[in-house]
N, CA, C and O atoms as a GROMACS GRO file, in nm:
protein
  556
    1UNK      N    1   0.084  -0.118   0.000
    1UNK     CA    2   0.000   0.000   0.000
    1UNK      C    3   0.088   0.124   0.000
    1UNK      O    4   0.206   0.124   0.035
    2UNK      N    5   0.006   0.247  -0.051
    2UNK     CA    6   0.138   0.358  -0.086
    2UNK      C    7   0.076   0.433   0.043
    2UNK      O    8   0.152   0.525   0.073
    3UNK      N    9  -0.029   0.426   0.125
    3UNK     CA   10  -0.012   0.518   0.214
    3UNK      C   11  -0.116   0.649   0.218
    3UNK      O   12  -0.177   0.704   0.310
    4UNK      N   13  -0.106   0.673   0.053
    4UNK     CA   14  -0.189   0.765  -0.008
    4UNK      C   15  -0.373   0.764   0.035
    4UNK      O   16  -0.432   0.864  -0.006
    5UNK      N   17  -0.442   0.680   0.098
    5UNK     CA   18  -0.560   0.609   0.094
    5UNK      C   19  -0.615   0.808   0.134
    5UNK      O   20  -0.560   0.916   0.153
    6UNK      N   21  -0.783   0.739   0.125
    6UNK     CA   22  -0.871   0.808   0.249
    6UNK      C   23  -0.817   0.781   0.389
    6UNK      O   24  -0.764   0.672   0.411
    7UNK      N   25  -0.828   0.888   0.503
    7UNK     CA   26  -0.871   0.883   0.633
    7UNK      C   27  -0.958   0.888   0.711
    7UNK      O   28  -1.005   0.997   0.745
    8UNK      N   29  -1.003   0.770   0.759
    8UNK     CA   30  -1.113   0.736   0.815
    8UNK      C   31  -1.100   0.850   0.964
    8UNK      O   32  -1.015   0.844   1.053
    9UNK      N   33  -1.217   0.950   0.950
    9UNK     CA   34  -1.212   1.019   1.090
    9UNK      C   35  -1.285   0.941   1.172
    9UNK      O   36  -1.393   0.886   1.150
   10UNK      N   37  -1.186   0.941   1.315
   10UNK     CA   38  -1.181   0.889   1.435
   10UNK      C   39  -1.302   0.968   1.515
   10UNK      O   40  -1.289   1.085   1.549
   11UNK      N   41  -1.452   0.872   1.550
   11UNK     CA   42  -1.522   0.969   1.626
   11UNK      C   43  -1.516   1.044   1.780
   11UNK      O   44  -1.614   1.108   1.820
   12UNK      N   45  -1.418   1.034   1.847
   12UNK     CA   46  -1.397   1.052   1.962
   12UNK      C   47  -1.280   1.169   1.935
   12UNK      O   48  -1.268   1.240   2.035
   13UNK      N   49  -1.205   1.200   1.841
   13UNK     CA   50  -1.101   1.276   1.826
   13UNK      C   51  -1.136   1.413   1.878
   13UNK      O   52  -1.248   1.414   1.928
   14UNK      N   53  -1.089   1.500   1.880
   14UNK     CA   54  -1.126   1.649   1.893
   14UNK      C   55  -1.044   1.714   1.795
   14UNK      O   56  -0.921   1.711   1.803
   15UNK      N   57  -1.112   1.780   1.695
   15UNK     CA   58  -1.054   1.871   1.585
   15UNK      C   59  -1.030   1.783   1.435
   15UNK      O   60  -0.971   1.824   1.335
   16UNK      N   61  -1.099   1.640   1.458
   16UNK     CA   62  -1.088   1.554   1.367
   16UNK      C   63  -1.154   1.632   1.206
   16UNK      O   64  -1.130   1.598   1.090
   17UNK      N   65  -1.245   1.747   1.260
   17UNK     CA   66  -1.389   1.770   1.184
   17UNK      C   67  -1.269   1.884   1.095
   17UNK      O   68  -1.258   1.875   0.972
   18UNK      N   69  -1.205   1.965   1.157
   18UNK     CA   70  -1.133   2.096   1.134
   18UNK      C   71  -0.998   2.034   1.032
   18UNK      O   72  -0.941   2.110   0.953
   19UNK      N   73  -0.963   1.907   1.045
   19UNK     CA   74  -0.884   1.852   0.929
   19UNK      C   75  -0.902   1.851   0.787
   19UNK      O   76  -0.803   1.838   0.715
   20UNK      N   77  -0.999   1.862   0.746
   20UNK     CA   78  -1.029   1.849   0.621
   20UNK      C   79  -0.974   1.917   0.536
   20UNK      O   80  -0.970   2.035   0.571
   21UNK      N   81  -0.924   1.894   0.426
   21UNK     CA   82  -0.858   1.936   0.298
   21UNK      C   83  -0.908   2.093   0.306
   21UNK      O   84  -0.962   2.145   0.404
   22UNK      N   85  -0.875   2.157   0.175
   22UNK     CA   86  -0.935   2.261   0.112
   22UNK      C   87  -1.022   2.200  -0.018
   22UNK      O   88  -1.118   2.240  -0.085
   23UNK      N   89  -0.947   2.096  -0.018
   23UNK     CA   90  -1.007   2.000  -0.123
   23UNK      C   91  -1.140   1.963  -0.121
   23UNK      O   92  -1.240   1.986  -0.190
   24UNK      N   93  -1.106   1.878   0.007
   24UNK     CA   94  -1.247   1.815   0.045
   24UNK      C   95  -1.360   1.883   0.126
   24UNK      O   96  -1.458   1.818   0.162
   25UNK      N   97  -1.340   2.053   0.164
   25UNK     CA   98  -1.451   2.118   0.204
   25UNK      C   99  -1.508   2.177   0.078
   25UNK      O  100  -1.628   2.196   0.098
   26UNK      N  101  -1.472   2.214  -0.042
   26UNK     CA  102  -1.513   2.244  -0.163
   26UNK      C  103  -1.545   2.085  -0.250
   26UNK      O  104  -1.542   2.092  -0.373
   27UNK      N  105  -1.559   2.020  -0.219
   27UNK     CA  106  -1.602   1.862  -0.309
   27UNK      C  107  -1.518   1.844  -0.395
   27UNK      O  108  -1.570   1.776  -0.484
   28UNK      N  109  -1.368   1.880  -0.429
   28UNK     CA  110  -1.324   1.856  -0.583
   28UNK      C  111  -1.195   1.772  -0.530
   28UNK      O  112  -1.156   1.779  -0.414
   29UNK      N  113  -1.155   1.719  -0.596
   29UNK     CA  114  -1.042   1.647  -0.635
   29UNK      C  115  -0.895   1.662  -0.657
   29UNK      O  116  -0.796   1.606  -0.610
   30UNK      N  117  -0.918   1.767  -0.755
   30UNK     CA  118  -0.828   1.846  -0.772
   30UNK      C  119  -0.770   1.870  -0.617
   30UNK      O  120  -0.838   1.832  -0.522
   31UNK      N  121  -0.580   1.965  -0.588
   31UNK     CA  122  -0.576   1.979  -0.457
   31UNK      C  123  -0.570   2.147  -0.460
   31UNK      O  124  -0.495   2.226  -0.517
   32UNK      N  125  -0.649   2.157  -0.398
   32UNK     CA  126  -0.660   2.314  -0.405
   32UNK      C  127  -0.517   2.448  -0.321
   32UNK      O  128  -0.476   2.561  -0.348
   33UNK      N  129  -0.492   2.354  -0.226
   33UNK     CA  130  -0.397   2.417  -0.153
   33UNK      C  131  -0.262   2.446  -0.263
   33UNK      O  132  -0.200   2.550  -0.281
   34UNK      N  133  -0.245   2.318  -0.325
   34UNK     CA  134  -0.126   2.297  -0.428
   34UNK      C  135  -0.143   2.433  -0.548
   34UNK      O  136  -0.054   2.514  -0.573
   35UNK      N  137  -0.281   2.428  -0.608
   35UNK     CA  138  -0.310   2.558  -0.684
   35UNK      C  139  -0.263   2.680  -0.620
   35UNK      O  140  -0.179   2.748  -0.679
   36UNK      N  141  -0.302   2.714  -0.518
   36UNK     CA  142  -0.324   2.839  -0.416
   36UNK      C  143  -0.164   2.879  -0.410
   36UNK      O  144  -0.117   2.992  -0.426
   37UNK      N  145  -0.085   2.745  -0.381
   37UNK     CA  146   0.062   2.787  -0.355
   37UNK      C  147   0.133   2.826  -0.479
   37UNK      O  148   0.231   2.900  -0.482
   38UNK      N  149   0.066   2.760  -0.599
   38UNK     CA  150   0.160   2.773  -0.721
   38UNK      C  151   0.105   2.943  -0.784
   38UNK      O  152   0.188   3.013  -0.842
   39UNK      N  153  -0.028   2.987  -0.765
   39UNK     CA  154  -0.100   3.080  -0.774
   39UNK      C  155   0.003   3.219  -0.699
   39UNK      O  156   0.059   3.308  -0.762
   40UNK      N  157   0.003   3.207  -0.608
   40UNK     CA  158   0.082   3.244  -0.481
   40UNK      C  159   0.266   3.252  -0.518
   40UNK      O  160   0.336   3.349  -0.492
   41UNK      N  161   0.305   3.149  -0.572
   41UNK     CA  162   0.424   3.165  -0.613
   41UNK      C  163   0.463   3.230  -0.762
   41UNK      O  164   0.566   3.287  -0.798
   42UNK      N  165   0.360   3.203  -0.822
   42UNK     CA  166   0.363   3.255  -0.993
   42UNK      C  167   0.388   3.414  -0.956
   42UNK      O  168   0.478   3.455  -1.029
   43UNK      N  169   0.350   3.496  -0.885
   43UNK     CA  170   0.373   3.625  -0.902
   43UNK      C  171   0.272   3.618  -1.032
   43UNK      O  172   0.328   3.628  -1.142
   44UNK      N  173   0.100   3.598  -1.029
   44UNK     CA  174   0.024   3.641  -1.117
   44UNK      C  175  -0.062   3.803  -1.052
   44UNK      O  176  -0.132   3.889  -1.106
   45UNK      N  177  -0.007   3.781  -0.904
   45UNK     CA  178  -0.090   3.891  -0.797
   45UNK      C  179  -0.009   3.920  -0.692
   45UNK      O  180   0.073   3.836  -0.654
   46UNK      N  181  -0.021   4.052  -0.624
   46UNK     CA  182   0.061   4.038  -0.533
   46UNK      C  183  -0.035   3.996  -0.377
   46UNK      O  184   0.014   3.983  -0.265
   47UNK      N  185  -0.196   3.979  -0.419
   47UNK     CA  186  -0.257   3.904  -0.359
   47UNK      C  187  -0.368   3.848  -0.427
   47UNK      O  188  -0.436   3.886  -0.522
   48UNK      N  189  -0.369   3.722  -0.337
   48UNK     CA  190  -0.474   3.581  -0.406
   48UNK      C  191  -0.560   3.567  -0.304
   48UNK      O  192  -0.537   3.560  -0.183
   49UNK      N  193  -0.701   3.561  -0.390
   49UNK     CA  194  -0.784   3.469  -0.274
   49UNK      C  195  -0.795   3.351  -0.253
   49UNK      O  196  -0.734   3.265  -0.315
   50UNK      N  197  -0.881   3.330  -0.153
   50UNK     CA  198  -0.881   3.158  -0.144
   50UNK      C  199  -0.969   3.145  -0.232
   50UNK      O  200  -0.940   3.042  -0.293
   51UNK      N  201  -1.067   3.193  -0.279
   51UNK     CA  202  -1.165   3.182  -0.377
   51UNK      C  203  -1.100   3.132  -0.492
   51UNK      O  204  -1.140   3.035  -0.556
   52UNK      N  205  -1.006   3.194  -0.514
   52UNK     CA  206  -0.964   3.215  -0.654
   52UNK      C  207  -0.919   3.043  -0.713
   52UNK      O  208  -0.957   2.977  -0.810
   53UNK      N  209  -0.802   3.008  -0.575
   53UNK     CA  210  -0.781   2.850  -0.567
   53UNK      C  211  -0.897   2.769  -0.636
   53UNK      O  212  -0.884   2.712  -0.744
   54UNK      N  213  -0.998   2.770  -0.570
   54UNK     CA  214  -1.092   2.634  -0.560
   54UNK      C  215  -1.194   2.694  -0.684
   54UNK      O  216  -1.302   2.639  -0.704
   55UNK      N  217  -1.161   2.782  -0.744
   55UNK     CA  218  -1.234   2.811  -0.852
   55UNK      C  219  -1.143   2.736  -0.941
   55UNK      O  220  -1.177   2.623  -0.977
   56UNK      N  221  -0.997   2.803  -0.993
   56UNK     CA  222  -0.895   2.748  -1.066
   56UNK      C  223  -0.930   2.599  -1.093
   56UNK      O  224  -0.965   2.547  -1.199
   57UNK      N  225  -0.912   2.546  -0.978
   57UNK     CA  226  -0.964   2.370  -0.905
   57UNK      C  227  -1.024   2.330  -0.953
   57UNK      O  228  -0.999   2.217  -0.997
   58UNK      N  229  -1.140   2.389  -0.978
   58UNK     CA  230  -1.312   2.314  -0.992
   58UNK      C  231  -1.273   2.361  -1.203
   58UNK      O  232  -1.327   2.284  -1.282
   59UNK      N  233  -1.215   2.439  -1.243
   59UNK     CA  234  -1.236   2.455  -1.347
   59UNK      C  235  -1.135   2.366  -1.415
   59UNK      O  236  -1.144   2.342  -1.535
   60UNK      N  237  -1.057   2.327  -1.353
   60UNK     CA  238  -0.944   2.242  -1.390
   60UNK      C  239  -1.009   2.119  -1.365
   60UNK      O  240  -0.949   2.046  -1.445
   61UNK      N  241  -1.059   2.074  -1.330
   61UNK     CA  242  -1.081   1.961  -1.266
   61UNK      C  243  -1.227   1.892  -1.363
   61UNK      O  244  -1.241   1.770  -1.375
   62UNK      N  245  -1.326   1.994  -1.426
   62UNK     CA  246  -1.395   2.002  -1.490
   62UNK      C  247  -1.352   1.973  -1.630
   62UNK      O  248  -1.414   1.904  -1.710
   63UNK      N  249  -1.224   2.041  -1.654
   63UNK     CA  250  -1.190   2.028  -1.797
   63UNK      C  251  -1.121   1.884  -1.840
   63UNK      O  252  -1.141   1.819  -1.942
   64UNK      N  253  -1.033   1.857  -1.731
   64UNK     CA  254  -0.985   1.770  -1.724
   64UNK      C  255  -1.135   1.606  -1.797
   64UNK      O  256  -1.145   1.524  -1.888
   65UNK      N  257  -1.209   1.654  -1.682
   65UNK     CA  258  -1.295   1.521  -1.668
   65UNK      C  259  -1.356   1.559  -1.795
   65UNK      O  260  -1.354   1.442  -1.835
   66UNK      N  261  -1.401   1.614  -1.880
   66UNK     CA  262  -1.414   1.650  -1.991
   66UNK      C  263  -1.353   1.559  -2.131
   66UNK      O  264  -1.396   1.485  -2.219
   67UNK      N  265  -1.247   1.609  -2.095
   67UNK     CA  266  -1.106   1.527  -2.217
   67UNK      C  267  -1.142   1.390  -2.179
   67UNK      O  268  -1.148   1.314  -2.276
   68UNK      N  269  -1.174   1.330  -2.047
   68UNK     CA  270  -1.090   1.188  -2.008
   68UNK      C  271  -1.261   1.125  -2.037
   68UNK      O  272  -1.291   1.006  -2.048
   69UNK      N  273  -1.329   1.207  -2.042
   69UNK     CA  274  -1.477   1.086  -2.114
   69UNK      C  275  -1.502   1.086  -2.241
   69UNK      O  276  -1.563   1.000  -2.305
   70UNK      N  277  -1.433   1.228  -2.294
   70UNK     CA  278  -1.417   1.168  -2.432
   70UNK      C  279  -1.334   1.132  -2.524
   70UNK      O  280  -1.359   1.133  -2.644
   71UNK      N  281  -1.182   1.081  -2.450
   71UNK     CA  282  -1.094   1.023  -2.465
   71UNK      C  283  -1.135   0.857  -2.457
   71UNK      O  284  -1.079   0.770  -2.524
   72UNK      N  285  -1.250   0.832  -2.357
   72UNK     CA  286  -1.275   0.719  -2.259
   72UNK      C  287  -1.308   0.665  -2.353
   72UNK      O  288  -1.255   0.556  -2.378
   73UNK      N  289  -1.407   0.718  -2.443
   73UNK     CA  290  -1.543   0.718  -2.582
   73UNK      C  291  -1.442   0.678  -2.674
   73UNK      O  292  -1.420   0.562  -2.710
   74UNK      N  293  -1.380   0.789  -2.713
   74UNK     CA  294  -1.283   0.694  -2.834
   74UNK      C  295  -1.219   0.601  -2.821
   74UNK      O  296  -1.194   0.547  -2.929
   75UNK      N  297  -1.156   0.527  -2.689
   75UNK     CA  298  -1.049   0.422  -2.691
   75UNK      C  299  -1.166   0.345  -2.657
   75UNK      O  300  -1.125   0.229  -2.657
   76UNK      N  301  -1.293   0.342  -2.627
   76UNK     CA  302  -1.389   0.217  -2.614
   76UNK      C  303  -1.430   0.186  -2.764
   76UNK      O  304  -1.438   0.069  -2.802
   77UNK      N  305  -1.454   0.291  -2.848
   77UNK     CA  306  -1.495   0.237  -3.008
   77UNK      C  307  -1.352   0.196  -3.040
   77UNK      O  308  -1.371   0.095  -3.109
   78UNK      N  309  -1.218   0.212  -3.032
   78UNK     CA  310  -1.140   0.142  -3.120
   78UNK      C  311  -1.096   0.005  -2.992
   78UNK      O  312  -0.981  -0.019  -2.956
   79UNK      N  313  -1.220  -0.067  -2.943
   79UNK     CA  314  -1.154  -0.156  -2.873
   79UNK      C  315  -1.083  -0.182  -2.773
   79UNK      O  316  -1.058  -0.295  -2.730
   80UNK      N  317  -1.039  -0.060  -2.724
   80UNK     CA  318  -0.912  -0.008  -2.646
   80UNK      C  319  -0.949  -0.006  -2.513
   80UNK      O  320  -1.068   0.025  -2.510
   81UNK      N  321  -0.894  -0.028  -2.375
   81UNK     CA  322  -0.893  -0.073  -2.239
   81UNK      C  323  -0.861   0.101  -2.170
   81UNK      O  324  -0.895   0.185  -2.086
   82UNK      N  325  -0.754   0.064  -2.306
   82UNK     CA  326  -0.635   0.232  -2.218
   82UNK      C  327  -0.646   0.384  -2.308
   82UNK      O  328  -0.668   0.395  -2.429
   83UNK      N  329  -0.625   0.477  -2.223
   83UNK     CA  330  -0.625   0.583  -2.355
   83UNK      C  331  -0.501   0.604  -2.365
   83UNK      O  332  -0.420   0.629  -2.276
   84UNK      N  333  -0.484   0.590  -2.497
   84UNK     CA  334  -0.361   0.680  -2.568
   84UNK      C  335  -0.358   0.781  -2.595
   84UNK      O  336  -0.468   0.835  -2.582
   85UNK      N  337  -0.239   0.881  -2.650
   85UNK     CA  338  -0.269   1.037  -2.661
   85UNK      C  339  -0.342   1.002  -2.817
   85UNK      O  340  -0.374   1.090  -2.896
   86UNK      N  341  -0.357   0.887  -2.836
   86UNK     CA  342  -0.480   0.909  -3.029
   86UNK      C  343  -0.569   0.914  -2.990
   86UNK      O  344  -0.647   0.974  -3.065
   87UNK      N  345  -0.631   0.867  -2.858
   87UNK     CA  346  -0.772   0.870  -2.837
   87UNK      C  347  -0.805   1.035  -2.779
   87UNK      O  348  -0.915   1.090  -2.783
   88UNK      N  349  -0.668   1.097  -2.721
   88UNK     CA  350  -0.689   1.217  -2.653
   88UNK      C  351  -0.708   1.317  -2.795
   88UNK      O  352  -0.789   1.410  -2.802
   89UNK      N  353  -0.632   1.283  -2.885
   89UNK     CA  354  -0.612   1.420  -3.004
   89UNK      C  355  -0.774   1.376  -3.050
   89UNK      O  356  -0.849   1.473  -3.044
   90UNK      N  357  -0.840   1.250  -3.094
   90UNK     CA  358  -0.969   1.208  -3.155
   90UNK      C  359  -1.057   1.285  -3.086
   90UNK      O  360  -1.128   1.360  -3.152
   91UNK      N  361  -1.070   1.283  -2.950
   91UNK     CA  362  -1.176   1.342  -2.844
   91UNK      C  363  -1.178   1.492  -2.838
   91UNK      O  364  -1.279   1.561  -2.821
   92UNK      N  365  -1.049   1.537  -2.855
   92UNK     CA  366  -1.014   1.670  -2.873
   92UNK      C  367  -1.083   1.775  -2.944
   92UNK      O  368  -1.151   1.874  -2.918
   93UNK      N  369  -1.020   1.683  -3.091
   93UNK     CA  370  -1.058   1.747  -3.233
   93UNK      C  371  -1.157   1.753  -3.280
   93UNK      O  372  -1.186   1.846  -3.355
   94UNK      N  373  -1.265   1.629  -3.244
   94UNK     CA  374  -1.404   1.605  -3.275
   94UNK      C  375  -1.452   1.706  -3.204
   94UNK      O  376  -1.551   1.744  -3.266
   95UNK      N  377  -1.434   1.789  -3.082
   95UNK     CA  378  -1.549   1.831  -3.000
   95UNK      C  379  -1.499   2.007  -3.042
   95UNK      O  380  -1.392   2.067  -3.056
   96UNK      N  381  -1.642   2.041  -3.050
   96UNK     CA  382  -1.583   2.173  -3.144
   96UNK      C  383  -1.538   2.283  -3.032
   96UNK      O  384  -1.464   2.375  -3.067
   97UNK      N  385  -1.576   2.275  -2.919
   97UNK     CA  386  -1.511   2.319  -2.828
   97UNK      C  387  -1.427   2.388  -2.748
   97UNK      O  388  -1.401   2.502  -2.709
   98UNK      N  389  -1.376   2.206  -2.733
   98UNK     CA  390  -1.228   2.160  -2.710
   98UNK      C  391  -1.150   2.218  -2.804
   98UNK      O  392  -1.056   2.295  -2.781
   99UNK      N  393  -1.200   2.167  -2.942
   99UNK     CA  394  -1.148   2.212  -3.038
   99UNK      C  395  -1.020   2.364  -3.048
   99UNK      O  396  -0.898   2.373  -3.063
  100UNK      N  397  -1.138   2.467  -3.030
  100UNK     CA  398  -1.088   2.553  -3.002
  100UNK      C  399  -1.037   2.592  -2.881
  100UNK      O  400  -0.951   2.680  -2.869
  101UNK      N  401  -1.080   2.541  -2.806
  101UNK     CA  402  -0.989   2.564  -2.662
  101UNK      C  403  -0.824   2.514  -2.681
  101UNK      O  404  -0.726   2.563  -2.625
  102UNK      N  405  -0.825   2.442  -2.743
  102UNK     CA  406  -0.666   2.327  -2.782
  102UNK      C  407  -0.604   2.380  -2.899
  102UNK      O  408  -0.496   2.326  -2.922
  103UNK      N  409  -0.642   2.478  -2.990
  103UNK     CA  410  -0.654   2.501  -3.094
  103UNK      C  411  -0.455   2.508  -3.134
  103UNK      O  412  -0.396   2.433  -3.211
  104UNK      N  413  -0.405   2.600  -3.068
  104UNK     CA  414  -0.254   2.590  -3.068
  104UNK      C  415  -0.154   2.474  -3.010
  104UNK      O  416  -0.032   2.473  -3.025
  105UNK      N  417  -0.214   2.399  -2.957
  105UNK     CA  418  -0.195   2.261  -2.873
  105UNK      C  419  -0.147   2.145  -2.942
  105UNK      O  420  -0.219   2.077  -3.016
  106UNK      N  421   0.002   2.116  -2.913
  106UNK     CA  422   0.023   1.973  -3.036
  106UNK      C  423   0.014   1.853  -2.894
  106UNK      O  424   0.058   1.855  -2.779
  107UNK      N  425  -0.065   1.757  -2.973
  107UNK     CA  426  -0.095   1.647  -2.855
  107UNK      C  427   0.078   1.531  -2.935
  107UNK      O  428   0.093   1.499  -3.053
  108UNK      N  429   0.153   1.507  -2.844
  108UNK     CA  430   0.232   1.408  -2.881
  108UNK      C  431   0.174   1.267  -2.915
  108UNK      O  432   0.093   1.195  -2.856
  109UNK      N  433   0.243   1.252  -3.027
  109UNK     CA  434   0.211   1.091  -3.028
  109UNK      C  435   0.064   1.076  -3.086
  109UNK      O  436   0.005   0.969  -3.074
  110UNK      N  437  -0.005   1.205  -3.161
  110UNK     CA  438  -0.168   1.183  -3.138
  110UNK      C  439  -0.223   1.152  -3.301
  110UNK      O  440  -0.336   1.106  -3.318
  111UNK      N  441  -0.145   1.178  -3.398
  111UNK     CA  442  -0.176   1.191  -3.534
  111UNK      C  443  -0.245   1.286  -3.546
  111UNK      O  444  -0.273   1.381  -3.473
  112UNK      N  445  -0.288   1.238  -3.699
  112UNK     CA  446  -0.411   1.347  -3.755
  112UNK      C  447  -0.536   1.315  -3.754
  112UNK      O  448  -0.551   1.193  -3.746
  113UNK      N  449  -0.638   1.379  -3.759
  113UNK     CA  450  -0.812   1.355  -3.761
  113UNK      C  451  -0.817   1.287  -3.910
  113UNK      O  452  -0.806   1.362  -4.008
  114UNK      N  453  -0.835   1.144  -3.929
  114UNK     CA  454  -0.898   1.114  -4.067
  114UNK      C  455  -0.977   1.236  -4.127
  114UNK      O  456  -1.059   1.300  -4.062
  115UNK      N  457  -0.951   1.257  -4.232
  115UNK     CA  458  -1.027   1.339  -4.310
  115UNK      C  459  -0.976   1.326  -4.465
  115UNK      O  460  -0.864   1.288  -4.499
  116UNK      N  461  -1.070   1.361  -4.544
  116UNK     CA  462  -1.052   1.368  -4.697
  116UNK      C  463  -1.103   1.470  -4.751
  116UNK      O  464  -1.219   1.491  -4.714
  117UNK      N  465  -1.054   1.553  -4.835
  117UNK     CA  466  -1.138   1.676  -4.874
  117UNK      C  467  -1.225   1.642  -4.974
  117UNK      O  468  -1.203   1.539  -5.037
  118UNK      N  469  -1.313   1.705  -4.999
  118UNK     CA  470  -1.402   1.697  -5.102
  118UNK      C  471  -1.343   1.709  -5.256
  118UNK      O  472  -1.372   1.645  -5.357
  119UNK      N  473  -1.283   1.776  -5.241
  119UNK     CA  474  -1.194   1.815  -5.387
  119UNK      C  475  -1.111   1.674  -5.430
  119UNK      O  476  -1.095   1.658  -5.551
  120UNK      N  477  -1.063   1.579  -5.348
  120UNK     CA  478  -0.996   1.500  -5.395
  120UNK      C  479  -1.042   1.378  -5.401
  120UNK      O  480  -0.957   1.294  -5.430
  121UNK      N  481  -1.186   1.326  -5.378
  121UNK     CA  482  -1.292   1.221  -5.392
  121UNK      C  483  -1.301   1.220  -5.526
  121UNK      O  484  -1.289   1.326  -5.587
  122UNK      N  485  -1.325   1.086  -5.603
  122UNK     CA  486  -1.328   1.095  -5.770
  122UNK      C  487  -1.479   1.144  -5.725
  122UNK      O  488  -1.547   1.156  -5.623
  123UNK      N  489  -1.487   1.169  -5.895
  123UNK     CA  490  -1.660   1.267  -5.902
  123UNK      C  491  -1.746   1.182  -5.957
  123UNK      O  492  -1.751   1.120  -6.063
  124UNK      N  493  -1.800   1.189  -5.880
  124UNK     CA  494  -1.961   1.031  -5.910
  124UNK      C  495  -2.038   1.108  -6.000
  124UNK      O  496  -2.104   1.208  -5.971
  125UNK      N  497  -2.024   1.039  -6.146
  125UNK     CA  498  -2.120   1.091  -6.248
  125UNK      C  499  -2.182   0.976  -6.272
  125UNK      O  500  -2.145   0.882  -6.202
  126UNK      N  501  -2.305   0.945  -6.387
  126UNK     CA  502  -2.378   0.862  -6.401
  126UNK      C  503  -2.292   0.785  -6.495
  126UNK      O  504  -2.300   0.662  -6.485
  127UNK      N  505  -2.220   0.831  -6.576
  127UNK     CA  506  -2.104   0.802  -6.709
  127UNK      C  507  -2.001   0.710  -6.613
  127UNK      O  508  -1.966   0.599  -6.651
  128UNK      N  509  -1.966   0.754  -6.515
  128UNK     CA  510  -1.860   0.678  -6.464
  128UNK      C  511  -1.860   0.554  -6.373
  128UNK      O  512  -1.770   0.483  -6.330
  129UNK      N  513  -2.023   0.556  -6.357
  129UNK     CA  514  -2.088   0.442  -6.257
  129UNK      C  515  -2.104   0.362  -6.406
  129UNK      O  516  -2.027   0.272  -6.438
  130UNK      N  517  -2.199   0.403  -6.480
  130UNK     CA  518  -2.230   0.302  -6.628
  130UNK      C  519  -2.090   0.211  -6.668
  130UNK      O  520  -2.066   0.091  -6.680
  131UNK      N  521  -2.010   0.342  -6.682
  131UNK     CA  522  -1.839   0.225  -6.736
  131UNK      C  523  -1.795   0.106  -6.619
  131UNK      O  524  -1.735   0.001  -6.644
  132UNK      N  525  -1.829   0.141  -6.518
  132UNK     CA  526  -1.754   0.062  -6.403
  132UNK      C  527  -1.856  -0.035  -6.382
  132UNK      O  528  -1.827  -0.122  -6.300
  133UNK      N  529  -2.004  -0.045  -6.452
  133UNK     CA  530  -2.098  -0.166  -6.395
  133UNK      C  531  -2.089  -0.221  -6.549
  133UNK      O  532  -2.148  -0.328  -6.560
  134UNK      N  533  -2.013  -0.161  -6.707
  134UNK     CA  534  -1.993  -0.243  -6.786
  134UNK      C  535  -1.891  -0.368  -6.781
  134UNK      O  536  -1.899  -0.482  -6.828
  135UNK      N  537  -1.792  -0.300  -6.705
  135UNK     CA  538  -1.676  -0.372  -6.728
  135UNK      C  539  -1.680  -0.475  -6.582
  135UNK      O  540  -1.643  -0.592  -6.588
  136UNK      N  541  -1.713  -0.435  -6.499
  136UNK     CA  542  -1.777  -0.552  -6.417
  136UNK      C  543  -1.661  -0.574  -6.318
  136UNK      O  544  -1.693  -0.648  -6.225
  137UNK      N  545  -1.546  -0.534  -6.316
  137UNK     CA  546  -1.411  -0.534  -6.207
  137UNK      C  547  -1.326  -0.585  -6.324
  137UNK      O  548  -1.227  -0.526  -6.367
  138UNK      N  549  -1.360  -0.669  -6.358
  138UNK     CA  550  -1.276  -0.815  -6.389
  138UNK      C  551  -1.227  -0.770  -6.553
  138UNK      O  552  -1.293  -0.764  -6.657
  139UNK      N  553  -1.063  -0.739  -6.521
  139UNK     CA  554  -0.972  -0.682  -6.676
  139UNK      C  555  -0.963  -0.816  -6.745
  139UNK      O  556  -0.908  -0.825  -6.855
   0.00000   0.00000   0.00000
């Protein structure tokens, strides 16, 4: 075990209640204190609120879960257990979004979005279906 678990609060403790994260009095996941300090150290302000943290948090934490269900979506249609960064650039690019939210963003390892332009599809005429159902495949 790494140690890392939940802590089960002890009911008899005193101040057991006053432990709680910044995390876990705002519901998110994300660690908010960790934001607050890097917030705090960036020199973006020469003061931060606590607000500001668990907003950052919740919006990070939102975006995140965002990418990772529709990352989840693409590596479940190609079969896939795990996501790769192809399923991350697929989930990305499809969502018009994201799209633009990522827009300057190179995903490593992710390829390109299948696509074909219209211009370079042969051109379905009635002449060119007729020749191809004369000759039947077979030279």
């Amino acid at each position: 075990m790494s140690g890392r678990g939940k802590k089960q609060a002890v009911a008899g403790k005193a101040g057991s209640a006053s432990r709680r994260s910044k995390s876990a009095r705002a519901g998110l996941q994300f660690p908010v204190g960790r934001v607050y300090r890097f917030l705090q150290r960036g020199k973006y302000a020469d003061r931060i609120a606590s607000g500001a943290a668990i907003y950052l948090a919740a919006v990070m934490e939102y975006m995140v879960a965002e990418v990772l269900e529709l990352a989840g979506n693409a590596a479940h249609d190609n079969n896939k257990t795990r996501i790769l960064p192809r399923h991350i650039q697929l989930a990305v690019r499809s969502d018009e979004e994201l799209n633009k939210f990522f827009a300057c963003v190179t995903i490593p390892q992710g390829g390109v979005v299948p696509k074909i332009l219209s211009q370079l599809l042969p051109k379905k005429t009635s002449k060119t279906v007729a020749s191809s159902q004369e000759y039947g495949g077979n030279h």
